[in-house]
N, C-alpha and C positions, 0 to 999 in steps of 0.2 A: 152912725156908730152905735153898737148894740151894750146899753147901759147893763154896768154891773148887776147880776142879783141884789136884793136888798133881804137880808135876813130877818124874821120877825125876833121881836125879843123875847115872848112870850111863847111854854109847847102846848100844843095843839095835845098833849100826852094826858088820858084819863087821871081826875086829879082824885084820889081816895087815902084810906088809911094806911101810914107807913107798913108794907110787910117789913121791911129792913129797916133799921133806922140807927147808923151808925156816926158817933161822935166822940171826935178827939182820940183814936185809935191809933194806938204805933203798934208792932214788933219789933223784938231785939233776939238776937240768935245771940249763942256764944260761940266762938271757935277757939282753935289754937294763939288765934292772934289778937285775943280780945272781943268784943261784943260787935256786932254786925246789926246796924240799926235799916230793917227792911224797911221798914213802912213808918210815918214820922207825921202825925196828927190827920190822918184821914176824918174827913166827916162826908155821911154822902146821906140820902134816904130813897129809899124806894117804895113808891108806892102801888097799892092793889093796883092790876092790869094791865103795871108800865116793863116797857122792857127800855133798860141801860145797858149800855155796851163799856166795858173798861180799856182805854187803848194806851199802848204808851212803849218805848223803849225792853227791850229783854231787858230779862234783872230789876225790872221796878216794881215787882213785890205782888202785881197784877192776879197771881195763880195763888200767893201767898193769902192775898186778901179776900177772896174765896175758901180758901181752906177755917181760917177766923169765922167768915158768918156762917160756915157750918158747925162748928166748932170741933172740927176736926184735931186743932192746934190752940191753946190759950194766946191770946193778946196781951202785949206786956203793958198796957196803958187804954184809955178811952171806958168808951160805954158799946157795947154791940148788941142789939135787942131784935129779934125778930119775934113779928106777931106779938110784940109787946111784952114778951119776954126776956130776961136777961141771959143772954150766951154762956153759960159756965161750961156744957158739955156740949157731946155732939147731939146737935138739931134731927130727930128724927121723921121729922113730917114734913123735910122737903126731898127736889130729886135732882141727882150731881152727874152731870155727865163728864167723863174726862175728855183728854187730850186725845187716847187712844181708847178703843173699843170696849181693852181687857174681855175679852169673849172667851168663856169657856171649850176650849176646841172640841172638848168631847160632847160636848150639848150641841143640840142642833137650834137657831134661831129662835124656837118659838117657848125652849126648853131652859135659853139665856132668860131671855124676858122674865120665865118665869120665875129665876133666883129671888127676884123681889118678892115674891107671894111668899115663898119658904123662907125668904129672912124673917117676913112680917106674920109669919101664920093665918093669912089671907085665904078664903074657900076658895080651895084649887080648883073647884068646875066655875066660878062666878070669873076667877083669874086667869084662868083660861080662855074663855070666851073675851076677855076684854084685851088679854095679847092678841088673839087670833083680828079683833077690830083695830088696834092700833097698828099692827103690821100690817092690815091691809091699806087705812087710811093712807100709811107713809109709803105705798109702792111695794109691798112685801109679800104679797097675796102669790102662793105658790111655792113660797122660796122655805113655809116654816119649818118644815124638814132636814132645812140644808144648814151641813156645820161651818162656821168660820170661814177653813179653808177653801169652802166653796162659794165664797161671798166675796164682792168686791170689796171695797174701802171703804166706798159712798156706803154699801148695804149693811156692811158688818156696822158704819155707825150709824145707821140707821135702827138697827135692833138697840144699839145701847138706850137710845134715845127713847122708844117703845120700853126698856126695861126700866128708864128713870120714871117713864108717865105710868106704870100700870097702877100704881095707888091712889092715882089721880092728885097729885099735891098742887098746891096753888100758888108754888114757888118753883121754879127750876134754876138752877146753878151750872152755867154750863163753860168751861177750863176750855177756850179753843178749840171746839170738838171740828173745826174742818179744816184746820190747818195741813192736814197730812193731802188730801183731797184735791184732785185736778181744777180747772178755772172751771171746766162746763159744771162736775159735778157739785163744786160749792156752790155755786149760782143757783141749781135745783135743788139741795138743801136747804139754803135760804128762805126761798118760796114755800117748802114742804114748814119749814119753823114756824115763820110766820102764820101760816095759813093754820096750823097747829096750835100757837097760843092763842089766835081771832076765835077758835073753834070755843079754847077751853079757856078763857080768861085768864091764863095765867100769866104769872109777874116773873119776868126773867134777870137774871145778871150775868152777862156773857163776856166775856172775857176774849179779845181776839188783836191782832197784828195790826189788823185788816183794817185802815182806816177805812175804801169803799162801803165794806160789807158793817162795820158797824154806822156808819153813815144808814147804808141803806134798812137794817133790821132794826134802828133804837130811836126810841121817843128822846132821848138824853144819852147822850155820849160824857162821860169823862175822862178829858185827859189829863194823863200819869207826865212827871217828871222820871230821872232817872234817879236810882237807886243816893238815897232813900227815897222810895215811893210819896208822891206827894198828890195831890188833884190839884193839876194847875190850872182849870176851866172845867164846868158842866156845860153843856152847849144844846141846849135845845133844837130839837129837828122836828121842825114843823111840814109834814109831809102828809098827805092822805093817806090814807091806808083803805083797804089792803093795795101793796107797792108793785107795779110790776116792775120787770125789767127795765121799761121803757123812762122810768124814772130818774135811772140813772143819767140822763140825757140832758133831764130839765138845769136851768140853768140853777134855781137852788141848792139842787143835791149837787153841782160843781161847787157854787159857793162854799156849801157847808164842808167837804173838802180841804178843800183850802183853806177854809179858815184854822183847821183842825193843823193842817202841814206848816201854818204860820206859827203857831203855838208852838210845834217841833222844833220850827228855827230857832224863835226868840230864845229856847232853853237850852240850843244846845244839843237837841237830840240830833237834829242834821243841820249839816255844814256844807252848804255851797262852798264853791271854787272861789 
């Protein structure tokens, strides 16, 4: 009989200095009906060249807690510091990919990307050539003429993702960018991300549904309770890299799975018959 995976304790995840390093963190909304406590003592850290994945139940605050370490939105409690800084405003030397593309229809691909150089005042011939190399890096080579609606799903977030790297930040923050996305084409996403941060060291915080794919993408998985958001396990994923496909076969990335869809039971998030 073919014995369980046995999970290490310890990740195999580059250990350096916290880019992120968040403690004791809630939100509270207000509404009509009183105060809506999203998120309710988060502490997590992130460090230089690790990528963490946030998984957990809709409505547990997951998109919310991304919007904080940008600082897109104030924190109603904790400490949020990136790069050793303390969060009061919004964070300008990282890069935020959404949920959705947001692509300017009337810009053509290579002319998205280049929003980022004109927020920043960036030398448009140096930011030029470096969308023209990241679009082609990510599979884009041919297409930078082509607007939105001439772009698939997969390619239109593929440009966003090229607009988030043109300043080259050493953080990305990415809100579910492939939840809209067929099974073949998130799978070659994946691959493209991965192979994307190996290139550029960068320290990622990704946010997805997806227990496989944050399985397969994250040196550290944390999983969320349901609203209020809590981290009810960090789980180290001790996997080589770079991952292929064929990974997902081995019997550890099943364990580490399951161990993650055990957590979902015990809280409640899913309910066997």
């Amino acid at each position: 009989m073919a014995q369980e995976a046995v999970l290490p304790s310890e990740s195999a995840a580059v250990v350096g200095e916290a880019v992120i390093d968040v403690q004791g963190v809630s939100k509270v909304y207000t509404s009509r009906e009183g105060p809506v406590r999203a998120l309710d003592d988060i502490s997590l850290t992130l460090r230089r060249g690790e990528f963490v994945s946030l998984v957990g139940p809709s409505g547990c605050g997951k998109s919310t807690f991304l919007t904080l370490v940008s600082g897109l939105i104030p924190h109603s409690g904790g400490s949020i510091r990136v790069h050793g800084r303390e969060v009061t405003e919004p964070v300008t030397e990282l890069g935020f990919v959404f949920q959705s593309p947001t692509l300017l229809e009337w810009r053509s691909a290579i002319d998205n990307v280049m929003l980022q150089a004109e927020a920043r005042n960036l030398s448009r011939e140096e930011a030029r050539k470096q969308a023209r190399t990241l679009l082609r890096s990510i599979g884009l080579e041919g297409f930078e003429r082509h607007h939105p609606s001439e772009l698939s799903g997969g390619m239109a977030q593929r440009v966003a993702i090229c607009r988030a790297l043109l300043h080259d930040p050493d953080l990305l923050l990415m809100d579910e960018p492939f939840g809209a996305l067929d099974a073949l084409t998130r799978d070659q996403m994946g691959l493209d991300l991965q192979r994307l941060c190996l290139e550029r060291g960068a320290s990622v915080l990704f946010v997805t549904h997806s227990v496989p794919e944050a399985v397969f993408l994250s040196d550290r998985v944390a999983v969320m309770s349901p609203r209020p958001g809590r981290i009810e396990e960090v789980i180290d994923i001790d996997l080589p890299r770079p991952r292929t496909l064929a990974a997902r076969e081995t019997p550890s990335y099943i364990a580490y799975g399951k161990r993650i869809m055990d957590i979902f039971l015990r809280s409640g998030v899913l309910k066997e018959a």
